[in-house]
Backbone bond lengths (Angstrom), bond angles and torsions (degrees), N, CA, C in turn:
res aa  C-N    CA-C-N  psi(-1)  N-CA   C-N-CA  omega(-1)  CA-C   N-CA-C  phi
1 X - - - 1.468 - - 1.526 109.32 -
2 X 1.139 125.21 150.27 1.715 138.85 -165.69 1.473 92.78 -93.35
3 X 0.966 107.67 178.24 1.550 127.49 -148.03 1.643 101.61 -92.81
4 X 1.246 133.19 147.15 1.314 111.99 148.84 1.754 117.21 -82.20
5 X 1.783 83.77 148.88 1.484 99.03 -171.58 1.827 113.29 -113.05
6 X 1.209 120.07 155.04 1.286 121.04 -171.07 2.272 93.29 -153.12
7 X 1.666 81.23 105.62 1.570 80.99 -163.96 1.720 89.99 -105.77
8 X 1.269 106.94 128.88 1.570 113.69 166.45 1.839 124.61 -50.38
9 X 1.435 99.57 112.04 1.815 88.16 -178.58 1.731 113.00 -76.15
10 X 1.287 119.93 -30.82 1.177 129.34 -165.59 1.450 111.08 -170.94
11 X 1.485 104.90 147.37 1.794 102.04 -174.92 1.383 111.41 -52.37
12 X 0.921 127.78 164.66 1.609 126.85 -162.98 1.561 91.42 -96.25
13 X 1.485 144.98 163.84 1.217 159.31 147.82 1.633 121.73 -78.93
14 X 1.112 107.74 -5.97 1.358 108.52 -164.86 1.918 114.29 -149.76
15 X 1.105 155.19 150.83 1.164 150.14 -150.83 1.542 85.17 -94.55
16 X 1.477 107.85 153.28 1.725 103.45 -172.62 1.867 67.23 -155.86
17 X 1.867 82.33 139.81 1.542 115.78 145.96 1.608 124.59 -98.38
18 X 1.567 91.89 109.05 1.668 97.15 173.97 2.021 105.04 -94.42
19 X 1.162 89.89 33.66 1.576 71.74 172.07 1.819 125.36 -79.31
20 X 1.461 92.24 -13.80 1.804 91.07 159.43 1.781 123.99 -61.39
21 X 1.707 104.31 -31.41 1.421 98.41 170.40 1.289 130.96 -95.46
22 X 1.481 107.47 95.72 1.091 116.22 156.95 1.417 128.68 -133.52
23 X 1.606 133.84 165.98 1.549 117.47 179.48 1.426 145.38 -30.48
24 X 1.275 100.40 -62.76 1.525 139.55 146.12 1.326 116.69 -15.99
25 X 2.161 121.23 -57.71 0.787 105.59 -174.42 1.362 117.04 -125.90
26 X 1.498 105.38 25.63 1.685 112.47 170.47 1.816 111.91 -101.83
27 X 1.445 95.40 9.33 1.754 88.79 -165.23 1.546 105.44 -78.88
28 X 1.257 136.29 160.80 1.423 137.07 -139.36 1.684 137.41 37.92
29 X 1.714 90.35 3.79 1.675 83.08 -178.87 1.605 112.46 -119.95
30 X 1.634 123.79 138.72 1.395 135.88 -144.30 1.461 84.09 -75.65
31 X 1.240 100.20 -164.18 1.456 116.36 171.38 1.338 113.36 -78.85
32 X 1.264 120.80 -46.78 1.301 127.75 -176.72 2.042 126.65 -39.02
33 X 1.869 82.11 -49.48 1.525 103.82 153.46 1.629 133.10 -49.96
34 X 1.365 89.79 -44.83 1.637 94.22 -171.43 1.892 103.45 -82.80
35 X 1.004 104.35 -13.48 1.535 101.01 172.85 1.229 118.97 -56.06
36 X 1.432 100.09 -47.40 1.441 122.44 -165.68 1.459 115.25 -65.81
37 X 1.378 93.96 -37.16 1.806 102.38 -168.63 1.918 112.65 -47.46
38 X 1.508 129.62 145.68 1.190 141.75 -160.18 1.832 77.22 -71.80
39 X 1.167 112.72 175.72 1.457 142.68 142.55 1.411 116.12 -164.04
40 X 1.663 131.17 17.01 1.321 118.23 176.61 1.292 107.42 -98.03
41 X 1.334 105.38 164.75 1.700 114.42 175.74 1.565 113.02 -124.64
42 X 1.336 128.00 -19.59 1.427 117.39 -132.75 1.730 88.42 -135.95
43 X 0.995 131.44 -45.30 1.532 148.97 -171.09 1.513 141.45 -135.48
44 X 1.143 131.50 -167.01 1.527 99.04 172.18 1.267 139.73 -35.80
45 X 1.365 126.83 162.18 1.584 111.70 -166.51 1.391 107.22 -87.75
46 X 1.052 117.17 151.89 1.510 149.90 -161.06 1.039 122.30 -89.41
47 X 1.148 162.13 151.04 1.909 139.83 110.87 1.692 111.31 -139.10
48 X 1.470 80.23 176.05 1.561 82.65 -141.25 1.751 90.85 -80.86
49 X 1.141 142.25 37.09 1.326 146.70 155.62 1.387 107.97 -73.93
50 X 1.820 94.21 -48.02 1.902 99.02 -172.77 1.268 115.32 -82.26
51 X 2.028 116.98 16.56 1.320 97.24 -161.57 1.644 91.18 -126.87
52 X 1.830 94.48 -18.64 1.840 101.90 -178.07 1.437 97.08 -142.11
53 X 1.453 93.90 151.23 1.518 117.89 140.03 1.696 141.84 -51.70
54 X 1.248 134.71 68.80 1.206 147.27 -133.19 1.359 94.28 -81.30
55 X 1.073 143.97 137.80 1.929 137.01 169.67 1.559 89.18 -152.92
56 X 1.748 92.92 119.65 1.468 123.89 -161.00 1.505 78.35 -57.04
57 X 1.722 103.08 162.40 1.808 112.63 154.60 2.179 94.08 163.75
58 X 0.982 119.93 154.36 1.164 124.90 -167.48 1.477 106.47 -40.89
59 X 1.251 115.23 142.16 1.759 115.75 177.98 1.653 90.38 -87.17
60 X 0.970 143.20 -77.33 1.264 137.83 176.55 1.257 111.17 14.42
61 X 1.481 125.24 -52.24 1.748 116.62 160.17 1.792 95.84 -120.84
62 X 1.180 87.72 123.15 1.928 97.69 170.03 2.015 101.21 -103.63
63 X 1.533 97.60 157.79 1.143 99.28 -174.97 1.510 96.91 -140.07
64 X 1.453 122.77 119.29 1.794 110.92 177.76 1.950 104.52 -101.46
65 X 0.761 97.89 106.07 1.396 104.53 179.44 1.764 114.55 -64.64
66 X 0.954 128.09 97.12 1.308 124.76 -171.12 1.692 113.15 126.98
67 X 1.357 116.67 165.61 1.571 85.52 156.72 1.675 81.96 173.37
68 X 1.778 112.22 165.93 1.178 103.83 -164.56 1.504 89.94 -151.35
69 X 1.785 121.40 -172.65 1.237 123.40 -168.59 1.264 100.93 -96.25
70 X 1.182 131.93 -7.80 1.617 140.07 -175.38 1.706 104.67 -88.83
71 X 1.628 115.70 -11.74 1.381 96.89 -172.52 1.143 107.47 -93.25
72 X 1.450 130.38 119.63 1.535 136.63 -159.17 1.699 107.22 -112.60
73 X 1.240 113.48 138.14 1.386 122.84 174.51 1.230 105.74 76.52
74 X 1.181 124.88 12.75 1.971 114.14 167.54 1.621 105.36 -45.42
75 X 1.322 99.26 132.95 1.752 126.55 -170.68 1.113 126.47 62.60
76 X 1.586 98.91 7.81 2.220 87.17 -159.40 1.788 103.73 -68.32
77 X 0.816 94.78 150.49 1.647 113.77 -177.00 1.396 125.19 81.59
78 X 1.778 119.85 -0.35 1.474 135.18 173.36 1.063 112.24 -28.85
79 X 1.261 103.02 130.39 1.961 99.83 177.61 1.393 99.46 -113.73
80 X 1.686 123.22 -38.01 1.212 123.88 -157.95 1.405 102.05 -157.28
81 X 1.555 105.36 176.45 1.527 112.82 -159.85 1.464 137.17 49.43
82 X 1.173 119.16 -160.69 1.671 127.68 -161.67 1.417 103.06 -114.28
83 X 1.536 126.31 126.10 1.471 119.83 -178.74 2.207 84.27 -134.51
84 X 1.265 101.56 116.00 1.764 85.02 139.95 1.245 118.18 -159.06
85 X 1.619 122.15 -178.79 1.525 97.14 -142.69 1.762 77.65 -146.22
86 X 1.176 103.99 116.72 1.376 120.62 179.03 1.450 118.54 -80.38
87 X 1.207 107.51 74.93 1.628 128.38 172.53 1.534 108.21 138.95
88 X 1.695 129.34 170.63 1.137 152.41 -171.25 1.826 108.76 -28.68
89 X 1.242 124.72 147.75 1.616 121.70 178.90 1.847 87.02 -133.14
90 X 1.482 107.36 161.29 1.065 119.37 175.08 1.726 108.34 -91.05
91 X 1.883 106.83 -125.22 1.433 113.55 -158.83 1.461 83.14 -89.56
92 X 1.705 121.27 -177.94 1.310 138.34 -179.28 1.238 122.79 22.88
93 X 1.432 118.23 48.37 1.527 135.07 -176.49 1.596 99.19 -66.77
94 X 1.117 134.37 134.64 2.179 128.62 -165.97 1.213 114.09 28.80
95 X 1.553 120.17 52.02 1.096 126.23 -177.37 1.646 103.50 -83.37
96 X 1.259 121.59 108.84 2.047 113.18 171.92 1.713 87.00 92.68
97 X 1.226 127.94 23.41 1.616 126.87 162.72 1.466 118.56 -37.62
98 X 1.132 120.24 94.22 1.415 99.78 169.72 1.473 121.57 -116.50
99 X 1.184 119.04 -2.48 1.442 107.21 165.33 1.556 105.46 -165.24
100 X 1.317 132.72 -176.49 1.427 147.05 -147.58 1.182 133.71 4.02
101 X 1.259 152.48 -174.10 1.268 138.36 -134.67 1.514 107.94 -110.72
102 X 1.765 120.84 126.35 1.308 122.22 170.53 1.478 112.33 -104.88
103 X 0.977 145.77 144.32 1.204 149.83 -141.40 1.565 103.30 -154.85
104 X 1.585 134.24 110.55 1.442 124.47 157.76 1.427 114.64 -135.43
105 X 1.138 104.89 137.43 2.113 122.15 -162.55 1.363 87.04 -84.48
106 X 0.935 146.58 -32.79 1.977 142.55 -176.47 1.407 112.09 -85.04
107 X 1.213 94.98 172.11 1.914 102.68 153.27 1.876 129.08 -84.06
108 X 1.375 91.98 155.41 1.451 93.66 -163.01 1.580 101.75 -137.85
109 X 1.731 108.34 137.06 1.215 118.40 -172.11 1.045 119.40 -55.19
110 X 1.839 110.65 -143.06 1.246 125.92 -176.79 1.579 96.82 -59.34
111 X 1.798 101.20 -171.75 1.238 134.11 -172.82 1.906 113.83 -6.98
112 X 0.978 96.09 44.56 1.730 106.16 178.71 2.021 96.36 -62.39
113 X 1.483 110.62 130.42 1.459 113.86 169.04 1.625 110.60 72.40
114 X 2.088 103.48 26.79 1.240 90.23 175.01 1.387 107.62 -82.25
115 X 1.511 124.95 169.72 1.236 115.79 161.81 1.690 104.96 89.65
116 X 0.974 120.98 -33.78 1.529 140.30 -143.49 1.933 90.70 -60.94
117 X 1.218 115.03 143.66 1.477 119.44 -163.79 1.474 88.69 -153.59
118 X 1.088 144.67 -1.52 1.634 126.68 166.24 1.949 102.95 -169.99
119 X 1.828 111.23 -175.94 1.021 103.93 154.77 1.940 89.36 84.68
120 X 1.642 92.30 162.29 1.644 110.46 -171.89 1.525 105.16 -116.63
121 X 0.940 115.49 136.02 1.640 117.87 169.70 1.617 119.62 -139.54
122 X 1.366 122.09 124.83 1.234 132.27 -175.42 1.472 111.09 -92.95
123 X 1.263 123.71 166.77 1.530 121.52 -157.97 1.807 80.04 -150.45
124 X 1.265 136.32 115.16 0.984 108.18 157.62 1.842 145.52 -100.50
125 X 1.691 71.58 -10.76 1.614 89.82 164.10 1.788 118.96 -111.45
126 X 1.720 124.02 -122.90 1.129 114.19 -175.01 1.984 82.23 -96.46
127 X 1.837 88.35 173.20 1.265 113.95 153.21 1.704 129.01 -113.45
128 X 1.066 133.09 150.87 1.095 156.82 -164.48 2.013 105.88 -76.71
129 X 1.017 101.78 179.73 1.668 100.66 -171.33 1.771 100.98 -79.79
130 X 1.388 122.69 151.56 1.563 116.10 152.05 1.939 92.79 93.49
131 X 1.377 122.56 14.18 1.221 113.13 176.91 1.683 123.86 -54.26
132 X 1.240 103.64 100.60 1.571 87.79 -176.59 1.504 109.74 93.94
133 X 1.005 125.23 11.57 1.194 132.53 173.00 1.884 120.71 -134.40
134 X 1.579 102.47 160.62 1.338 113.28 -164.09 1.852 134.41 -51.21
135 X 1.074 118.01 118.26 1.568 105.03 178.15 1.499 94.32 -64.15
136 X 2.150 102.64 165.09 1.189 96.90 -167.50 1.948 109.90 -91.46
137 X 1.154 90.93 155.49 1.857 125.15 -151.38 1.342 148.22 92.72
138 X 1.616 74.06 -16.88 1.997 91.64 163.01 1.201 128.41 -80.67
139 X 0.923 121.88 136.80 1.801 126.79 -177.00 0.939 121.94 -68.44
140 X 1.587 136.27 -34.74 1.430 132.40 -175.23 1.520 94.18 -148.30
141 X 1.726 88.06 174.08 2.214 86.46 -167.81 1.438 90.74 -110.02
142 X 1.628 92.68 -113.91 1.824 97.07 -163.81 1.461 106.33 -85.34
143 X 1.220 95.33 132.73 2.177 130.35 -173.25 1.141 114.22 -91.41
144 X 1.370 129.06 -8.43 1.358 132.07 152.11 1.363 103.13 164.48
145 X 1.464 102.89 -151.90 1.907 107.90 -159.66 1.841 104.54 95.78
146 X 1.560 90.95 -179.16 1.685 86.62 169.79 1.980 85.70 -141.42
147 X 1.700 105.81 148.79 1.378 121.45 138.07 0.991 123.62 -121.40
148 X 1.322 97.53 179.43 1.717 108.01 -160.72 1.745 80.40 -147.75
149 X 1.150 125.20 155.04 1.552 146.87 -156.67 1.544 94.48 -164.13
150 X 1.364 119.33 123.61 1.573 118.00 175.63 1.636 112.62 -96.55
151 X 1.531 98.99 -27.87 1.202 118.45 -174.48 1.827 105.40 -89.15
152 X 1.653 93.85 -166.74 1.649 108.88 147.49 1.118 130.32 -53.81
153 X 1.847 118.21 176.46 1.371 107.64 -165.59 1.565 73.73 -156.83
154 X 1.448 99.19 138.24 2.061 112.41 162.88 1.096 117.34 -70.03
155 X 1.275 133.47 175.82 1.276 148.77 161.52 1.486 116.18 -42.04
156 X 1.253 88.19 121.46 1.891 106.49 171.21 1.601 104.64 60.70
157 X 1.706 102.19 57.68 1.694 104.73 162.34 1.347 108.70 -61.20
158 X 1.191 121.34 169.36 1.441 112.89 158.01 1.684 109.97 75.50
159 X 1.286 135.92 -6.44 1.107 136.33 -170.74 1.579 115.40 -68.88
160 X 1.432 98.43 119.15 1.577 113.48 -168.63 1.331 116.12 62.83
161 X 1.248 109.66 24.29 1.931 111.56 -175.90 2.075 87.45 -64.33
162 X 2.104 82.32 138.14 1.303 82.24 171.70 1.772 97.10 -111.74
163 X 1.050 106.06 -29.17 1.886 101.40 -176.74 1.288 90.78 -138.41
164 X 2.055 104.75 176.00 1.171 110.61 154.52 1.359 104.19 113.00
165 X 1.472 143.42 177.52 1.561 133.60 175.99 1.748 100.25 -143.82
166 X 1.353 108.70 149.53 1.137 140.13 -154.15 1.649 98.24 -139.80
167 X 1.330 125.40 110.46 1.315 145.54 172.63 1.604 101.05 -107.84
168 X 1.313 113.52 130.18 1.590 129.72 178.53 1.652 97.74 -135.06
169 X 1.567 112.45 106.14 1.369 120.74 154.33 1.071 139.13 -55.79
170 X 1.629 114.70 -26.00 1.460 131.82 178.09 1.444 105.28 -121.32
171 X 1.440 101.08 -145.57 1.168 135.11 -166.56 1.760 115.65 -71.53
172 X 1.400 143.00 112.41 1.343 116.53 171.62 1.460 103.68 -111.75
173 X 1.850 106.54 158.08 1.460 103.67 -156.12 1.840 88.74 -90.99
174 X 1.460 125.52 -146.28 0.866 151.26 172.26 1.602 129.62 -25.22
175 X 0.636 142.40 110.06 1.405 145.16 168.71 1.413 113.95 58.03
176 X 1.582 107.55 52.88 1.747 127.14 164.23 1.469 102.54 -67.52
177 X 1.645 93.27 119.65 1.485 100.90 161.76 1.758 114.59 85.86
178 X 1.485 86.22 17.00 1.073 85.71 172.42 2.008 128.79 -101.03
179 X 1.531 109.33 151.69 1.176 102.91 -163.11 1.663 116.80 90.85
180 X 1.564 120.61 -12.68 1.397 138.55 -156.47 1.432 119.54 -54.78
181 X 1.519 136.20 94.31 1.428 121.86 -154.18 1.547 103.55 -105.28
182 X 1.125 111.62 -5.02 1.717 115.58 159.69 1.615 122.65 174.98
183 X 1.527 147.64 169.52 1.019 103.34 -143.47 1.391 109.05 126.02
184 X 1.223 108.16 142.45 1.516 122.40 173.11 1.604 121.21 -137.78
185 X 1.089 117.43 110.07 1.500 122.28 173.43 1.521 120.71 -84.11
186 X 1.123 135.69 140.36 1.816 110.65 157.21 1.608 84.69 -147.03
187 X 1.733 91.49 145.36 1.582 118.34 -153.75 1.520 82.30 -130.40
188 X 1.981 119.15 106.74 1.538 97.14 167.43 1.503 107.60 -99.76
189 X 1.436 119.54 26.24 0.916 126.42 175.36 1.632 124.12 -88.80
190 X 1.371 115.76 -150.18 1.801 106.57 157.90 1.133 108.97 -114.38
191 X 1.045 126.83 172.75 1.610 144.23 -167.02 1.648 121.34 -154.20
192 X 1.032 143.04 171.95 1.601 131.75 -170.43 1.538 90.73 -145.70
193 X 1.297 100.92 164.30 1.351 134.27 -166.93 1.625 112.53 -49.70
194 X 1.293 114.65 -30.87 1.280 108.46 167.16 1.438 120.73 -74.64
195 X 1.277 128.34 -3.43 1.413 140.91 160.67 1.934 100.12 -22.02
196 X 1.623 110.23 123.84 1.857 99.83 160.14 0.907 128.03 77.89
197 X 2.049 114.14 10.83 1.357 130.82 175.57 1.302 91.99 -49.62
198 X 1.736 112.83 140.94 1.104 139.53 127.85 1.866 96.76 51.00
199 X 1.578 110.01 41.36 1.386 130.51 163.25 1.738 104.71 -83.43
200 X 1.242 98.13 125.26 1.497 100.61 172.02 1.609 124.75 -94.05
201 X 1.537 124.89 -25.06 1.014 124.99 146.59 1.666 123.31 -156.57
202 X 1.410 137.49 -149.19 1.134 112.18 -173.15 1.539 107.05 104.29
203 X 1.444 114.62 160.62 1.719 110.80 -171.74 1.825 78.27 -133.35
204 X 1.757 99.16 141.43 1.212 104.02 160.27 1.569 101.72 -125.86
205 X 1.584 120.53 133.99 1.479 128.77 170.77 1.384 111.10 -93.50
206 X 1.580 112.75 123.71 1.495 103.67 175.67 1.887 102.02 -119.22
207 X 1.317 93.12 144.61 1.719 121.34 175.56 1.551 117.12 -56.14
208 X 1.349 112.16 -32.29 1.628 124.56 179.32 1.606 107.75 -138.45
209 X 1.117 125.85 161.54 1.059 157.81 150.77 1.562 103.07 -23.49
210 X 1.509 128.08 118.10 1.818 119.56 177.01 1.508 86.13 -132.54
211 X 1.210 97.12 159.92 2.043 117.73 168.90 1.875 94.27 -114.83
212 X 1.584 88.92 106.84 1.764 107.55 177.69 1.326 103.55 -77.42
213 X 1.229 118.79 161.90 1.363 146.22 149.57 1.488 113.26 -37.79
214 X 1.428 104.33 118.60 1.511 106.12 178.15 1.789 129.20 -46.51
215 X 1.306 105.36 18.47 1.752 111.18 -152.62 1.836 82.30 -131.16
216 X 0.915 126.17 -1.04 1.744 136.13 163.87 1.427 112.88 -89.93
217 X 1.514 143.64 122.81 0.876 141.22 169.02 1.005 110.95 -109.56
218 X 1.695 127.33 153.67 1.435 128.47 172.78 1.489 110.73 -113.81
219 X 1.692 76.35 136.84 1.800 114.66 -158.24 1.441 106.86 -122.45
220 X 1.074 101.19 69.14 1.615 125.44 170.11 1.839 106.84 38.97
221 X 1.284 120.83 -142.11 1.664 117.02 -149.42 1.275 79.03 -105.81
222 X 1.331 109.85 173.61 2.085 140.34 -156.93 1.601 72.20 -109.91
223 X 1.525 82.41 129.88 2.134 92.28 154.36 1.304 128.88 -66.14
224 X 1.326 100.30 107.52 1.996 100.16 -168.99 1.449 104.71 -47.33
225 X 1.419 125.86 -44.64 1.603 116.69 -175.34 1.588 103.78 -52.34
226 X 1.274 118.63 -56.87 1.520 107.98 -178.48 1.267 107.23 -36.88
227 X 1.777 113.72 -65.81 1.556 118.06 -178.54 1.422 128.48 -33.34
228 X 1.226 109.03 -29.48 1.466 116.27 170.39 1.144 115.58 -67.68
229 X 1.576 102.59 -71.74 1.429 106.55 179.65 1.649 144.65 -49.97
230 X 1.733 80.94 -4.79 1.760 84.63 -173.32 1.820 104.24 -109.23
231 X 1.761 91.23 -12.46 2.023 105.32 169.53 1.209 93.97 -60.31
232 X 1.323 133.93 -61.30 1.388 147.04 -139.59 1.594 111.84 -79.94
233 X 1.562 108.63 -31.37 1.490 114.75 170.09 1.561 100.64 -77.09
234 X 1.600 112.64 -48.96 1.560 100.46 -169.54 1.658 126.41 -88.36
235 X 1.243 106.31 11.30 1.757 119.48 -177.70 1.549 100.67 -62.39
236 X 1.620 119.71 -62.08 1.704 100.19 161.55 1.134 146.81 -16.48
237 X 1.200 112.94 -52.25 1.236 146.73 -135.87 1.877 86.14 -90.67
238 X 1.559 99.17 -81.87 1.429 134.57 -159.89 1.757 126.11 -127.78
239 X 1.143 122.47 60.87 1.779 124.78 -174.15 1.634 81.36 -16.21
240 X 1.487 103.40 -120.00 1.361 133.46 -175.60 2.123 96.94 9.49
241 X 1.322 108.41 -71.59 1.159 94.65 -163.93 1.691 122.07 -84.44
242 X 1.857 119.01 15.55 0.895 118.35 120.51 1.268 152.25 -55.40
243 X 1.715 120.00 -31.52 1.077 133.38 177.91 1.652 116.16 -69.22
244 X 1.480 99.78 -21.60 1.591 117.65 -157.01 1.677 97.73 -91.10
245 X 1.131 108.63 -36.17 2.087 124.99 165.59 1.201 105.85 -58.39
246 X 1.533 142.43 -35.75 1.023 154.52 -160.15 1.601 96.34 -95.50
247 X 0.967 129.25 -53.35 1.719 128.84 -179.06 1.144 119.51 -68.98
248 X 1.658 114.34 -31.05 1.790 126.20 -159.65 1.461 90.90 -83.84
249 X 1.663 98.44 94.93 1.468 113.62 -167.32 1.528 92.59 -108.76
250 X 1.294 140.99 -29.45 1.905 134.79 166.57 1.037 129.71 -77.30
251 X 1.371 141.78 100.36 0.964 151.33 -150.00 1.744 99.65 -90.10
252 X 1.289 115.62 136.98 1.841 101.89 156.80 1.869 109.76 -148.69
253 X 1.272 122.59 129.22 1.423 134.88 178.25 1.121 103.96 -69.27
254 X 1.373 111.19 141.23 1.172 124.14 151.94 1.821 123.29 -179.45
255 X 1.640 122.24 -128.66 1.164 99.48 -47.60 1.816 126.33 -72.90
256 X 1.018 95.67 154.07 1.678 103.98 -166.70 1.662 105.54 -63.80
257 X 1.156 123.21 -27.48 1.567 120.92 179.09 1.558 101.30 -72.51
258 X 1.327 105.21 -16.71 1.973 88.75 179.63 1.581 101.12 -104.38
259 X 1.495 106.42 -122.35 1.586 104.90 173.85 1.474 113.05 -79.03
260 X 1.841 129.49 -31.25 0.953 116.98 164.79 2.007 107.45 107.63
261 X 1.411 113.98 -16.16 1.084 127.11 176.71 1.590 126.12 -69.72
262 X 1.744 111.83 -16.86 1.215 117.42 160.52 1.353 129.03 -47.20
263 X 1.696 124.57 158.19 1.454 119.05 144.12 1.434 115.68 -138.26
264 X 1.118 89.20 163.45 1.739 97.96 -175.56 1.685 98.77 -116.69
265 X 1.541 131.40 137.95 1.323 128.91 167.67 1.451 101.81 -121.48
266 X 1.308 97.61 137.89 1.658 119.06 167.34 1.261 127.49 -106.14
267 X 1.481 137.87 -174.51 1.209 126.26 121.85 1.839 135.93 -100.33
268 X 0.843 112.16 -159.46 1.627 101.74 -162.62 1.249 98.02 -97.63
């Protein structure tokens, strides 16, 4: 059976939560149902009949054809199946992820993969600030799962990541990885000196050469067996940022203003 489809009629006017659509929680219900379901937030009420074109086909993989910066919370709470959303997602894009595969061909706002505790999610353009990191009052962000980011990444990816892996294709801005209490980042992009504020532990891999924060010390060469082993988990995932695990031959601890148990690997 073909996929269910959810084809965009027109940009939406108003910020809409699709966090009702996902695999997980459309399975047993017809079309008729899913018409009905709310998705507005902001103004008159909504549903997603008036916002898509519904064409029955297994929810088990949903497909939203279209997609915009107003659509907020695509997947959060996924437990299972295939969701991806062919064009741009707004704020809390795999926000509370916990299991099967989310998939988006655009860019995606704020705190995308907060919360996130299992399950795969693709990024296909940039990400937004707070990737993988905590809404505010929560203590730590994403607890595991894996992403992958093809693009850029905003300020303070990785923030308070306690588990889980974080692939960055490009560039991340400002204070990646910071706060980081365990966890793996790899950035094959560039990054700046505020990279790993006040990270207490956790490995961050970088793609180029960075000038750390004086509160990082260097602690001789990265264990090639690790290096392997962590190419070899992420070669699926990402060539390039296998190859880049394989080079990040300088190891340096830190950061030393927090507990100091982190590392960051480079190459030379």
């Amino acid at each position: 059976m073909s996929a269910l489809r959810l084809v965009l009629r027109a940009p939406p006017e108003q910020r809409l939560d699709l966090s009702p659509l996902t695999p997980d929680r459309l399975v047993g219900l017809g079309t008729a149902t899913i018409e009905r379901l709310a998705v507005g937030t902001t103004r008159a009420a909504v549903h997603v009949g008036d916002v898509f074109a519904v064409h029955d086909g297994d929810p088990a993989t949903l497909v939203i054809e279209g997609g915009s910066e107003r659509f907020d919370r695509v997947g959060e709470g996924m437990r299972a199946g295939a969701l991806r959303l062919e064009g741009e997602a707004g704020m809390r894009t795999g926000r509370a992820l916990a299991g099967g595969h989310l998939a988006i061909t655009g860019n995606v706002g704020p705190f995308a993969a907060s919360g996130m505790t299992d399950g795969h999610m693709e990024i296909g353009g940039d990400a937004g600030a707070f990737l993988g990191g905590p809404l505010a009052g929560e203590r730590a962000g994403m607890r595991g799962g894996i992403v992958v980011v093809r693009g850029r990444v905003g300020e303070r990816a990785a923030d308070r990541m306690r588990r889980g892996l974080i692939v960055v294709v490009g560039d991340a801005q400002r204070y990646a990885g910071s706060n980081m209490i365990a966890g793996t980042l790899i950035v094959c992009g560039q990054a700046d000196e505020t990279l790993g504020t006040l990270m207490r532990r956790g490995t961050i891999v970088l793609g180029r050469p960075c000038l750390l924060a004086p509160t990082f010390v260097r602690a001789g060469d990265a264990d090639p067996v690790f290096r392997r082993l962590l190419a070899r988990a992420v070669a699926p995932l990402c060539a390039e940022a296998a190859m880049l695990a394989m080079a990040a031959a300088h190891r340096f601890n830190g950061d030393m203003a927090a507990i100091g148990k982190g590392e960051v690997l480079m190459p030379s």
